[in-house]
Backbone as numpy.savetxt, mean C-alpha at the origin, in Angstrom:
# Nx Ny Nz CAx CAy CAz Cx Cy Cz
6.36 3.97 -14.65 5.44 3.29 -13.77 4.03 3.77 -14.10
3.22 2.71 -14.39 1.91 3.19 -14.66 0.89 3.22 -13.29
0.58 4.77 -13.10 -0.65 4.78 -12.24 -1.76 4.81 -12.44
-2.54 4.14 -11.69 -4.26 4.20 -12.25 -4.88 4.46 -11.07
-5.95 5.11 -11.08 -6.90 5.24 -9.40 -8.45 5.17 -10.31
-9.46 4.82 -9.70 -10.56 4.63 -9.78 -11.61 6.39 -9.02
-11.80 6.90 -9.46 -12.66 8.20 -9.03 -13.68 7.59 -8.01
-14.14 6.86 -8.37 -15.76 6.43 -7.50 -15.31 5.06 -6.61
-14.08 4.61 -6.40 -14.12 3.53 -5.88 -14.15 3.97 -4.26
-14.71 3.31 -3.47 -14.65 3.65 -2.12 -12.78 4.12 -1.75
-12.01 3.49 -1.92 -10.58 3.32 -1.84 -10.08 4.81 -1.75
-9.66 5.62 -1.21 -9.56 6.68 -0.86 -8.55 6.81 -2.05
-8.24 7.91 -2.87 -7.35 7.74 -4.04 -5.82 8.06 -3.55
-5.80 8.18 -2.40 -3.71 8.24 -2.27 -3.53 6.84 -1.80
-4.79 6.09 -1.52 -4.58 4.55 -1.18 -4.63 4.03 -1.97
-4.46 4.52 -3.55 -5.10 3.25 -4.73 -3.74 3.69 -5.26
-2.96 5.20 -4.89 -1.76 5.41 -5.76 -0.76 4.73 -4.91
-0.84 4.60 -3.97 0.34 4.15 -2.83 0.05 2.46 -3.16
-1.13 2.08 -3.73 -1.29 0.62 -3.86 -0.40 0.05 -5.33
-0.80 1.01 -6.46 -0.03 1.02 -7.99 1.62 0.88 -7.35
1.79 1.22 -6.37 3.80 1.56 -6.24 3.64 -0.22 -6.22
3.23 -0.13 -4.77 3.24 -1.02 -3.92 2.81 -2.56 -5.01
2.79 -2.62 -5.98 2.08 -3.80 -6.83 3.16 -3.66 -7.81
3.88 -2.25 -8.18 5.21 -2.46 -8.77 6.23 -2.95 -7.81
6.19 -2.58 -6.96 7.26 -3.48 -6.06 7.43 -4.65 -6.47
6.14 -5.00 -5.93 5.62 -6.63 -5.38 6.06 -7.54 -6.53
5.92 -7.22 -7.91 6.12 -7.62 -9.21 7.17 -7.50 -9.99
7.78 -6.69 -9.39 9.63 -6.58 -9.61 9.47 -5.22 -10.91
8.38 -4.53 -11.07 8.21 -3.49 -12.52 8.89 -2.81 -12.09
9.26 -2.19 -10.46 10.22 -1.30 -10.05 10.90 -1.57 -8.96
11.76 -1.47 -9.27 13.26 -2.04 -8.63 13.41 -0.99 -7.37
14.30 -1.65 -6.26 14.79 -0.54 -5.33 15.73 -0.05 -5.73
15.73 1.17 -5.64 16.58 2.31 -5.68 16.13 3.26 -6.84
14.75 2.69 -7.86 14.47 3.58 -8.25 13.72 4.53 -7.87
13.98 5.68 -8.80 13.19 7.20 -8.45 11.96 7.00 -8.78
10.98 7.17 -7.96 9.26 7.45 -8.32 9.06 8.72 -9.20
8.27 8.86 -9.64 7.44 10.14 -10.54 7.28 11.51 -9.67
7.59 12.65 -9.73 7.31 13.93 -8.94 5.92 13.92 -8.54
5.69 13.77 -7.60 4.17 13.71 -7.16 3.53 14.81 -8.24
3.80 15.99 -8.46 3.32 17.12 -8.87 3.21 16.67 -10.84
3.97 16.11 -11.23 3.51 14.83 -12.66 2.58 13.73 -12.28
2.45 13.29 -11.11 1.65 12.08 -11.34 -0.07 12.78 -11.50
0.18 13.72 -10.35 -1.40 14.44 -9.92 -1.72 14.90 -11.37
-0.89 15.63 -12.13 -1.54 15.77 -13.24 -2.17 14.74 -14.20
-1.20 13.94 -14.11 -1.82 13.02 -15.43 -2.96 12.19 -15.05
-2.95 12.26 -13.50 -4.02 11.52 -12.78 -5.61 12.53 -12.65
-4.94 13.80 -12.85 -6.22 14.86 -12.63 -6.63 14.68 -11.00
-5.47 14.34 -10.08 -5.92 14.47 -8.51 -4.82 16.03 -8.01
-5.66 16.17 -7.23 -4.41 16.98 -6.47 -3.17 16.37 -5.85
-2.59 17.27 -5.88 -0.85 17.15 -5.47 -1.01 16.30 -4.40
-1.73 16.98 -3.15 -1.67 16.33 -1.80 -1.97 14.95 -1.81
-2.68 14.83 -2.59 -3.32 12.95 -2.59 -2.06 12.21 -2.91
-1.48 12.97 -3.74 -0.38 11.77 -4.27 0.72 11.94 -3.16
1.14 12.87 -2.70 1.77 12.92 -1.57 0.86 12.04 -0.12
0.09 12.24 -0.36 -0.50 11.17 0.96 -0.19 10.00 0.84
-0.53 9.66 -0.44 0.13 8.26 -1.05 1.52 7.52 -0.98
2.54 8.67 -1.13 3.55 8.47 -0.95 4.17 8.51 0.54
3.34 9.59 1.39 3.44 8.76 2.75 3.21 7.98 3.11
2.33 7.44 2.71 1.78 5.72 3.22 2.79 5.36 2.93
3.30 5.11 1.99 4.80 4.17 1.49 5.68 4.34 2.22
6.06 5.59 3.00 6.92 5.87 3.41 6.79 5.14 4.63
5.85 5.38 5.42 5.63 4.84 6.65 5.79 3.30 6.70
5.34 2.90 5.11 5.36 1.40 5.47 6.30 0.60 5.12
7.42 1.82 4.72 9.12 1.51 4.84 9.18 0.82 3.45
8.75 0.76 2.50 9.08 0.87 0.78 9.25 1.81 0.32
9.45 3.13 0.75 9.84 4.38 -0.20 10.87 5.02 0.85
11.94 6.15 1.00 12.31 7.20 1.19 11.99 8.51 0.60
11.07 8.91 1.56 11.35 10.68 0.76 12.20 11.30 0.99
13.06 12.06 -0.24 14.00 13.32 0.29 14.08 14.48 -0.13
13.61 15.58 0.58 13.81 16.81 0.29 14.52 17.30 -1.09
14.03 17.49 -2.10 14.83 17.86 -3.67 15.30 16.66 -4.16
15.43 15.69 -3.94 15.46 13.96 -4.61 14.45 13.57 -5.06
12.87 13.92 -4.29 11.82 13.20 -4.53 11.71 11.40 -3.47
10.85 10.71 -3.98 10.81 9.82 -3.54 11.13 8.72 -4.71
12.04 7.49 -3.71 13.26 6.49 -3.74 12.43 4.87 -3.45
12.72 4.17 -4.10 12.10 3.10 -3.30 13.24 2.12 -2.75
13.34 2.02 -1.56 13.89 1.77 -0.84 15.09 0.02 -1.12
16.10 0.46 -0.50 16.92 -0.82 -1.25 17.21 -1.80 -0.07
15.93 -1.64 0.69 16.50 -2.51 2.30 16.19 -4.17 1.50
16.92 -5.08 2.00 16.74 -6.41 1.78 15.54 -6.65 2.25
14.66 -7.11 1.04 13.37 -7.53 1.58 12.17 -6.93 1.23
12.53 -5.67 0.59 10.89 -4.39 -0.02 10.39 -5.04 -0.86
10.62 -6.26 -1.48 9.32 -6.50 -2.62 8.66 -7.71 -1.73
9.03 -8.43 -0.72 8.37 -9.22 -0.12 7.65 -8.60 0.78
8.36 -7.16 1.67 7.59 -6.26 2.57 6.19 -5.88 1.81
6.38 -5.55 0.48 5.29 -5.05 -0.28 4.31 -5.92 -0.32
4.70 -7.32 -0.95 3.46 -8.35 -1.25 2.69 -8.92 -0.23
3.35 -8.59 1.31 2.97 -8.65 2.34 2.18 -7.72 2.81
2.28 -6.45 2.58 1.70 -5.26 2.95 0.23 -5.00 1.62
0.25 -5.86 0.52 -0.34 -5.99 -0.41 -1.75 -6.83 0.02
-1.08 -7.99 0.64 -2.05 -9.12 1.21 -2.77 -8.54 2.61
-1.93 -7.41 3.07 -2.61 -7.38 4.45 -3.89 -6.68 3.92
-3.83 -5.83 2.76 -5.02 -4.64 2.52 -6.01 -5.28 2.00
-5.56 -6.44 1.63 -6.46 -7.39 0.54 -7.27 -7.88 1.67
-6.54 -8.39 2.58 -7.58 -8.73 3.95 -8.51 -7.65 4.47
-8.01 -6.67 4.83 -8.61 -5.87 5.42 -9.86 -4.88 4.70
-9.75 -5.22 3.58 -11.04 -4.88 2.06 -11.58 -6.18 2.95
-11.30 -7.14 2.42 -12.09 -8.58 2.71 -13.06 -8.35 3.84
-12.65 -8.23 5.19 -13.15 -8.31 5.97 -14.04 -7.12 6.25
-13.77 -6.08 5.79 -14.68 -4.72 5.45 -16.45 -5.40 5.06
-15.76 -6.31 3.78 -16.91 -6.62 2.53 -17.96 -7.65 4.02
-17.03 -8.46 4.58 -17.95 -9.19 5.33 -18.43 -8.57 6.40
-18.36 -7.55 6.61 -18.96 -6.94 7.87 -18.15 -7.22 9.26
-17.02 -7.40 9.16 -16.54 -7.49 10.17 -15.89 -6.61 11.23
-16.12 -6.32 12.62 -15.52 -5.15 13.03 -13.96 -5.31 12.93
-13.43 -4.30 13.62 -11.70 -4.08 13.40 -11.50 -5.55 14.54
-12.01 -5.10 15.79 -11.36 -5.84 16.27 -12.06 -7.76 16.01
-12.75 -7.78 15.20 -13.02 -9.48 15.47 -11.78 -9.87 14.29
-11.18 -8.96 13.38 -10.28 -9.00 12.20 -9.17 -9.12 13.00
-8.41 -8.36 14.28 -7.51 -8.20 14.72 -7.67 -9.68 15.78
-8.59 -10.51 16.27 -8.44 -11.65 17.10 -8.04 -12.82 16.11
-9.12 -12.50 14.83 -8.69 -13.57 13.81 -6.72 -13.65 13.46
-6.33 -12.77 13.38 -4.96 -12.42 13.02 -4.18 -13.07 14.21
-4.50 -12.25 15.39 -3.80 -12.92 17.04 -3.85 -14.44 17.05
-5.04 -14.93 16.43 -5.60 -16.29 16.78 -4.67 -17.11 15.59
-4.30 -16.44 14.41 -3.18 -16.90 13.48 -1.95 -16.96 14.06
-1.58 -15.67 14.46 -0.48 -15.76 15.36 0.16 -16.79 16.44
-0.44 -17.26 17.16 -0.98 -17.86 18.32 -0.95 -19.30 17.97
-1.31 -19.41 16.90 -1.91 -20.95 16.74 -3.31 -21.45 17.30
-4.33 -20.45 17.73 -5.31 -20.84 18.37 -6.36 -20.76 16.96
-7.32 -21.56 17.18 -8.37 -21.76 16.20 -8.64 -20.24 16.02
-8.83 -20.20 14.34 -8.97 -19.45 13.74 -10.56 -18.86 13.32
-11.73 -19.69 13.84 -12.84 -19.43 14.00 -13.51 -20.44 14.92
-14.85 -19.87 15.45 -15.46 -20.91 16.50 -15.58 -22.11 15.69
-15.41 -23.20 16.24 -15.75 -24.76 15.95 -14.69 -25.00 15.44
-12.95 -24.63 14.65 -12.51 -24.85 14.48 -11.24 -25.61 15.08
């Protein structure tokens, strides 16, 4: 699995490594049930510290595409559905950059979403 992170990008770098999984998912480059890279190999070849890539890999975890396990390492998960969970969880960040870029606060991003939800117009005049 190839990781890449950007040094200077605003993108906090365990969010750009947790994004590389998350885009192998999405793209089928890594399958569920495979084993991820030892955090403690990726940080090197990445030149980040350990912890970043472990932060990274919590994000995943939390967002239910990875299992970590104690002396296994981390698993990417074989629930029906992780590469669509991913491209979904892919699109949500893509939004939430988006709406960053436009100046938007959290919550006028979170009415736009409700207002998707909902079926209610999705901006004034609409």
């Amino acid at each position: 699995m190839l990781f890449r992170v950007l040094p200077g990008s605003p993108v906090p770098l365990g969010e750009q490594i947790a994004a590389c999984v998350r885009g192998a998912v999405a793209d089928g480059t890594a399958a569920p049930g495979e084993r991820l890279p030892p955090a403690r190999e990726v940080a090197e070849s990445l030149g980040v510290n350990v912890h970043t890539v472990l932060r990274g890999y919590q994000r995943l975890r939390d967002e239910g595409l990875i299992e970590l396990r104690r002396g296994r390492g981390a698993v990417i998960t074989t629930a029906p559905g992780t590469a669509d969970r991913a491209r979904l969880t892919e699109a949500v960040h893509h939004l939430v950059s988006q709406a960053r870029e436009l100046g938007l606060a959290d919550e006028e991003l979170l009415t736009l979403v409700r207002n998707g939800l909902t079926g209610a117009p999705l901006a004034p005049g609409t």
